[in-house]
C-alpha positions in Angstrom: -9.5 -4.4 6.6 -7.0 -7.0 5.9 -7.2 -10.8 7.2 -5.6 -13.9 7.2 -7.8 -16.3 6.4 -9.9 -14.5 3.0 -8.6 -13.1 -0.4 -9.0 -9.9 1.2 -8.0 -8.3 -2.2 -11.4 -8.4 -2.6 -13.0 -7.0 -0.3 -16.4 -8.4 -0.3 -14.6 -11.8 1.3 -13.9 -9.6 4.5 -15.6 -12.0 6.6 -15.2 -10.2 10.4 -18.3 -10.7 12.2 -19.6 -7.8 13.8 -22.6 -9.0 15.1 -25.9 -6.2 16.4 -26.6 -7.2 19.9 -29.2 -4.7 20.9 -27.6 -1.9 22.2 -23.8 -2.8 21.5 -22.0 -4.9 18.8 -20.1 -7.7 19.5 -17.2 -8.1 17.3 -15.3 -11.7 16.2 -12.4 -12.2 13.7 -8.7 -11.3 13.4 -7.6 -8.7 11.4 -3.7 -8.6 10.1 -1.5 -5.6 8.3 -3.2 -3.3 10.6 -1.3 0.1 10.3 0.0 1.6 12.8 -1.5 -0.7 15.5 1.8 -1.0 17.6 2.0 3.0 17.9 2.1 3.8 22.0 -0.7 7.0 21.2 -3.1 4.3 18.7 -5.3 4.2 21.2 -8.9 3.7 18.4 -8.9 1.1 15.6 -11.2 1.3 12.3 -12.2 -2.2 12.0 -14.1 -3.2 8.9 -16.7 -6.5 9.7 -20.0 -7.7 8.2 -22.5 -6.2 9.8 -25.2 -7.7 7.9 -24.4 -10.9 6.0 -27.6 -11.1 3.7 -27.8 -7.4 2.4 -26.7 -7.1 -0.9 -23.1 -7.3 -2.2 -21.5 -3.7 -1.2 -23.6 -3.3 1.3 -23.0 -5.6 4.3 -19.7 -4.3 5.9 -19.7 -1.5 8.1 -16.6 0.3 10.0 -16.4 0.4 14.0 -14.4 1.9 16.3 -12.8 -0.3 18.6 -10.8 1.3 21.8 -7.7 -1.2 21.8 -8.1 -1.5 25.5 -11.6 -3.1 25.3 -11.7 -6.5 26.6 -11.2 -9.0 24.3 -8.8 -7.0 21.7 -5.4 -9.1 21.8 -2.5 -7.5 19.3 -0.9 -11.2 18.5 2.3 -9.5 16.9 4.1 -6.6 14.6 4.3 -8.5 11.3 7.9 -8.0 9.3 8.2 -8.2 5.4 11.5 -10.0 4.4 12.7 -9.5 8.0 12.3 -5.9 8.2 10.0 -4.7 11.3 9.1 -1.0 11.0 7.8 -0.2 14.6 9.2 2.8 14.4 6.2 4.1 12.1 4.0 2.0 14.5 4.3 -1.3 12.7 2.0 -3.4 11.2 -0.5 -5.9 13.1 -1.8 -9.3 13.8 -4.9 -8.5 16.1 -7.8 -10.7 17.3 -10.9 -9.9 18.1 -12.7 -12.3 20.7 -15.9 -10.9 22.1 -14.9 -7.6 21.6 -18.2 -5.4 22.5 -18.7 -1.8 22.0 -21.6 0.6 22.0 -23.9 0.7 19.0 -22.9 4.6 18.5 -19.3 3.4 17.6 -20.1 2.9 14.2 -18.5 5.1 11.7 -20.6 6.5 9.2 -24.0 4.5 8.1 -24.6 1.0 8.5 -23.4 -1.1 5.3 -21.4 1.5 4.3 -17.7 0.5 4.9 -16.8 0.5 1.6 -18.0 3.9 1.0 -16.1 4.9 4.1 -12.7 3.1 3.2 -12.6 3.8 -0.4 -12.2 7.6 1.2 -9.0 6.7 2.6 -7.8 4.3 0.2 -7.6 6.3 -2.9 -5.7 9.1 -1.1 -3.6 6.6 0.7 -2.4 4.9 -2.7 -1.1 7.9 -3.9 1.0 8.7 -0.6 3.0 5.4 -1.0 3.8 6.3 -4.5 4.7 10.1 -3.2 7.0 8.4 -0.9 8.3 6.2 -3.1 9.5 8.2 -5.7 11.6 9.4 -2.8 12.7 6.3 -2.4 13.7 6.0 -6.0 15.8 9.5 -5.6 17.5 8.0 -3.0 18.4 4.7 -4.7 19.7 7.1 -7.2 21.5 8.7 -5.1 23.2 6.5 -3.8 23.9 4.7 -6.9 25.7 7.5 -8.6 28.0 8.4 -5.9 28.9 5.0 -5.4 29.5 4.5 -8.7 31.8 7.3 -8.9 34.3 5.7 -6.1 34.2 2.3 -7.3 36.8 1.2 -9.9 37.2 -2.5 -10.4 40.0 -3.5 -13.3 41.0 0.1 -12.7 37.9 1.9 -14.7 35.6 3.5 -12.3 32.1 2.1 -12.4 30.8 5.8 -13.4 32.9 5.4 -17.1 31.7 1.8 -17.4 28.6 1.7 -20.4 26.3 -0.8 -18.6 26.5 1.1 -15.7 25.8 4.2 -17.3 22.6 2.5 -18.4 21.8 1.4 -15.7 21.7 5.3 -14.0 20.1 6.7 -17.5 17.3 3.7 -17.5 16.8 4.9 -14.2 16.1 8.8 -14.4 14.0 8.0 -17.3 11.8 5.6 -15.8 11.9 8.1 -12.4 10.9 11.2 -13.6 8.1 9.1 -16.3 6.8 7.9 -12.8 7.1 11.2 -11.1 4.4 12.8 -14.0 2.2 9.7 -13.6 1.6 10.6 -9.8 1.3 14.3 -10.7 -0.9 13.7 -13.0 -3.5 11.3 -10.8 -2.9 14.3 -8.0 -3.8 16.9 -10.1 -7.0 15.3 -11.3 -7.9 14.4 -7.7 -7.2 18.1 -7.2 -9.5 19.1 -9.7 -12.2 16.2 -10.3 -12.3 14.4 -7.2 -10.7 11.0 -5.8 -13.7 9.0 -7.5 -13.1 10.9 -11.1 -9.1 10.3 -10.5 -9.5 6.4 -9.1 -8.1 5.0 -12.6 -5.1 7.3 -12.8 -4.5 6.8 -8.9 -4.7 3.0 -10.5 -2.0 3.3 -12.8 0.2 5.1 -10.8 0.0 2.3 -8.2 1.1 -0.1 -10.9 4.0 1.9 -12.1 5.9 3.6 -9.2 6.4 0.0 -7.2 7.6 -1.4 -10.3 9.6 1.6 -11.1 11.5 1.8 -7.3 12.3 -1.9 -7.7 14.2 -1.8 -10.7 15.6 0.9 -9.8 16.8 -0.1 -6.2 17.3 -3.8 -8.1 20.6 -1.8 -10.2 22.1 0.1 -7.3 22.1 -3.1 -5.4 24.7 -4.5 -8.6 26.7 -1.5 -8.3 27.3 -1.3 -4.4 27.7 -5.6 -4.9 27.4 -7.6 -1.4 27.2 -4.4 0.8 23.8 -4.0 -1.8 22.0 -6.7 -0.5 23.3 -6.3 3.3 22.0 -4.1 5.6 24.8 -1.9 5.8 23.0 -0.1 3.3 19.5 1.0 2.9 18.6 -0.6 -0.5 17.3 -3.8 0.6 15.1 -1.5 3.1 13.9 0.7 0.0 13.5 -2.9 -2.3 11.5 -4.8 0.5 9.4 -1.6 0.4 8.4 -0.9 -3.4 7.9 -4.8 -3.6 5.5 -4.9 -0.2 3.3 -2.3 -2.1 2.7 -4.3 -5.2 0.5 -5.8 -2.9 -0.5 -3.4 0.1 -3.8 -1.4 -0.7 -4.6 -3.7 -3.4 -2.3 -5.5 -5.2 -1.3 -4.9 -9.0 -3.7 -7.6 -10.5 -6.5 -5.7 -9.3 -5.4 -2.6 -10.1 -4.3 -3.6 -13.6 -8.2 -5.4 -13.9 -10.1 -2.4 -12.9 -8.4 0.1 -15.5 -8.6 -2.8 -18.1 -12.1 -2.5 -17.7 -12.3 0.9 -17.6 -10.5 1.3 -20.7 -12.5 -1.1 -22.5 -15.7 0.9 -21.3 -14.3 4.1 -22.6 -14.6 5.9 -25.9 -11.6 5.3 -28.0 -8.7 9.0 -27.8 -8.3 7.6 -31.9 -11.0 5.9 -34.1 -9.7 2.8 -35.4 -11.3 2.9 -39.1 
């Protein structure tokens, strides 16, 4: 979905031209943060273009699939956030699109209806990353507390020190208030649906980046320079929580849409 050139945070400025030529489409643009694109075995990509520029607004984009051996389908490079490159999950990709033509059946789902067809993925997707990064936070934890019990500078171990011992009780706190925020958008998804959950899913994509970064932000003080090298895997786990404040929709438009929705909602307590 993603591209260089557009706000793509909102997705209506997607702005891939996937133009109808008879009996194939012919598809123009670049397209960057593509997951997975660098995998050996990705051998298909979802690619979300306009398909018809003067249908109204939510209904113009629609979602082909692209072989990435078709002629004219160039991956440019595997992007790397602060430095890291994670091509071992399959990376993600710059890729350009020029002249790209596939067969009119290649389109996924109806015509117009890419949003339809990526907000499927997307609400499921957000609460994966915050599954995995809660993991993340354990971790940081982790490794935070046994460090702590090793290191004793002016001869008091770090574990007996008070700000430190903040530090590790600010952090189970704000882990285990993040763990019941994805719980809870799970279980609504579970028992409601994504579309009925989409606020709580919302939240919880505000919270648990947030959360991991702080988190990972203290056990970087406590290991000191080996914190912020990468002898360790903090600043791995920091670069991470911080790339998805923004990835799948960043936190401002998160934070706008359950604004709104909380506005639009019946008060839980009349204000008298």
């Amino acid at each position: 979905m993603t591209e260089p050139d557009v706000a793509s945070s909102d997705a209506n400025n997607i702005s891939l031209s996937v133009r109808d030529d008879g009996d194939n489409w012919v598809i123009n643009g670049t397209k960057w943060w593509s997951t997975a694109a660098m995998r050996p075995d990705c051998k298909v990509a979802l690619v979300m273009g306009v398909t018809d520029p003067d249908a109204a607004i939510g209904k113009r984009h629609s979602i082909i699939l692209v072989p990435f051996d078709a002629a004219g389908l160039t991956l440019v490079r595997s992007l790397t956030v602060f430095g890291f490159r994670d091509l071992h999950e399959g990376g993600h990709a710059e890729v350009r699109f020029e002249n790209v033509t596939v067969p009119k059946e290649n389109i996924l789902g109806e015509r117009g209806a890419g949003f339809s067809v990526a907000q499927a993925r997307l609400g499921p997707g957000r609460i994966h990353h915050c599954m995995r990064l809660i993991g993340m936070a354990e971790r940081a934890i982790a490794m935070m507390t046994a460090r702590a019990k090793t290191r004793a500078p002016f001869g008091v171990l770090l574990a007996d020190q008070g700000v430190v011992q903040t530090w590790v009780a600010d952090a189970r706190t704000q882990v285990n208030a993040a763990r019941l925020l994805v719980l809870q958008a799970a279980w609504r998804m579970d028992v409601e649906g994504n579309k009925a959950a989409r606020h709580d899913i919302a939240a919880a994509k505000i919270m648990v980046p947030q959360v991991v970064k702080d988190v990972t932000d203290r056990a970087m003080q406590v290991f000191g320079g080996a914190g912020v090298s990468s002898d360790t895997m903090l600043s791995v786990l920091y670069a991470q929580a911080r790339f998805l404040q923004i990835a799948d929709g960043p936190d401002e438009v998160h934070r706008r849409s359950l604004a709104r929705a909380e506005f639009a909602s019946a008060p839980l307590i009349r204000v008298i």
